[in-house]
VMD Tcl script that draws the C-alpha trace (Angstrom):
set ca {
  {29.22 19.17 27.90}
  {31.71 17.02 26.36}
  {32.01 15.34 30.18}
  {28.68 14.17 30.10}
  {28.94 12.25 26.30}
  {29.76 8.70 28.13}
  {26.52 9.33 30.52}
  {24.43 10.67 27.76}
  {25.88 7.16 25.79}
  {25.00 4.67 28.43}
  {22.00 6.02 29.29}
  {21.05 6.13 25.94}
  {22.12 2.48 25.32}
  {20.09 1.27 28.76}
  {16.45 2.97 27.28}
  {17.28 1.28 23.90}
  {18.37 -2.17 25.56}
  {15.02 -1.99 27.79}
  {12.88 -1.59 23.92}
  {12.26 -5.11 22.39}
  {13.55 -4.09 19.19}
  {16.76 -4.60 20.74}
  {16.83 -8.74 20.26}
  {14.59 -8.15 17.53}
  {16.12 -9.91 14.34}
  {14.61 -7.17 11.70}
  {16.80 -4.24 11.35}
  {15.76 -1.07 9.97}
  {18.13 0.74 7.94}
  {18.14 3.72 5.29}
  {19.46 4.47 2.49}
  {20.86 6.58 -0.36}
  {17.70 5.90 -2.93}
  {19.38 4.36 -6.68}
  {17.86 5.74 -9.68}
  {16.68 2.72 -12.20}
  {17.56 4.39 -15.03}
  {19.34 7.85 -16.18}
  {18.09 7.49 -20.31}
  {14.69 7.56 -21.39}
  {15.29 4.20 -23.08}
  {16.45 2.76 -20.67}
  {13.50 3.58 -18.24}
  {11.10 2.73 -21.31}
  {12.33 -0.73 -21.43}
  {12.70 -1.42 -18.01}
  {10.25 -4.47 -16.67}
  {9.82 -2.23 -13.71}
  {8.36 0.78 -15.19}
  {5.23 0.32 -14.63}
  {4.46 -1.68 -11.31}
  {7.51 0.80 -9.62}
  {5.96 3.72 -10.78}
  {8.71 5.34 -12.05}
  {9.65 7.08 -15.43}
  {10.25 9.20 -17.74}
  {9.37 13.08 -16.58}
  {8.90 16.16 -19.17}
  {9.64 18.54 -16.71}
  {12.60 17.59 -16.12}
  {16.16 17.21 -18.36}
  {16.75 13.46 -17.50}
  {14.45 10.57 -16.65}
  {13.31 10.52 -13.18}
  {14.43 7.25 -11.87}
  {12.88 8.00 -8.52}
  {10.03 5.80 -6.85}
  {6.61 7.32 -6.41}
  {5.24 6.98 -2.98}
  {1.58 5.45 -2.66}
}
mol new
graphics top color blue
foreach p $ca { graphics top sphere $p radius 0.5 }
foreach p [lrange $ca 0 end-1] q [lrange $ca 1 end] { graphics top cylinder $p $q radius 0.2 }
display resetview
């Protein structure tokens, strides 16, 4: 199995060269999400609150910092 990991590579890298994302100049990444704010002050006074839609959460021990999906 471990043999066939520079095949499995360059065959991999061929389909993915063929795809036009590959000279496309946008690249999609991910990442680790950052919460906005840990305090409840801090997430009250925030000029993001609101039009992020995140906040404060009773259910929970700290603020939820987390963006809600639409």
């Amino acid at each position: 199995m471990r043999a066939a990991l520079p095949l499995l590579k360059r065959a991999i890298r061929v389909v993915a060269a063929d795809a036009d994302l590959w000279t496309d100049a946008t690249w999609v990444i991910d990442s680790t999400p950052v919460e906005c704010g840990r305090s409840r002050p801090t997430v009250k006074r925030s000029d993001l609150a609101g039009w992020a839609g995140y906040g404060y959460c009773a259910s929970h021990s700290k603020s939820s910092g987390d963006c809600r999906c639409i």
